[in-house]
N, C-alpha and C positions, 0 to 999 in steps of 0.2 A: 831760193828762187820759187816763187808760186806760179801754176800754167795754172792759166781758167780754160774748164772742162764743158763750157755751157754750149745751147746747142747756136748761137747767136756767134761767137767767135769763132765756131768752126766753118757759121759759113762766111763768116770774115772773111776767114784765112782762105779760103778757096775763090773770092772775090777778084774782081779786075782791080778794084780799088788799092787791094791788099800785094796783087802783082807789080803794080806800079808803085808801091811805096818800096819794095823787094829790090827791083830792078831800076829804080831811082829815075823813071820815065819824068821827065819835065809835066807837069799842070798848065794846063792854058796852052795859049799859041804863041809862047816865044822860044825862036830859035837862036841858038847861038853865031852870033857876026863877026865875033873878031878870033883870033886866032893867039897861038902863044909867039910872042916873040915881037908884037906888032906894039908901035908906040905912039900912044894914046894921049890925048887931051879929057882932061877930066874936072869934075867938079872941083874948084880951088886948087889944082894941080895942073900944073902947065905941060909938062913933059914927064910921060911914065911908060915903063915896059912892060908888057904882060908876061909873069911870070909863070902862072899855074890858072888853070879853070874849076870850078867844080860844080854841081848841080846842090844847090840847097834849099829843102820846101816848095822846088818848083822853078827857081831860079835859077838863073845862069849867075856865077858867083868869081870875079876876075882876082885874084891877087896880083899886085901890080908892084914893081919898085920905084922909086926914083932918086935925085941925087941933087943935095943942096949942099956946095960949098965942101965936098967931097967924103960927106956925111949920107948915108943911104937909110933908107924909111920904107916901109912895108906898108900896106894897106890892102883889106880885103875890100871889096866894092860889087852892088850887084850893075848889072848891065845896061840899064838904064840911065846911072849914071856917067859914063863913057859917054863922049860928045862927039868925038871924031878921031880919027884917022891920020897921024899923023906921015 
């Protein structure tokens, strides 16, 4: 493993920039709407369940299930794409 010793990443590392990458602070002004458990209408997906949340790159990131034919499918999706509320 190589650590760079220069004097530019140490003030990186002491940055807000650098705290928010740490503590996995959202970017931008979107806040998360929906919740786990809630079933959603989605891009070419009619009915799906929110399975799991997670924040990546700044986004709000849903995994969702659904159920065709009693056959179940995964999909991860960012929040934007969610349409509504079922």
């Amino acid at each position: 493993m190589i650590f760079d010793n220069t004097k530019a990443t140490k003030e990186f590392a002491n940055s807000k920039q650098a705290k928010a990458i740490i503590d996995n602070i959202p970017k931008g002004n979107e806040a998360r709407k929906y919740n786990i458990g809630d079933i959603v209408n989605c891009n070419g997906i009619d009915k799906a369940r929110i399975n799991d949340c997670y924040i990546d790159n700044g986004y709000f990131i849903y995994s969702i299930v659904w159920t065709i034919k009693g056959k179940k499918y995964n999909k991860d999706i960012r929040q934007c794409d969610i349409l509504e509320v079922i």
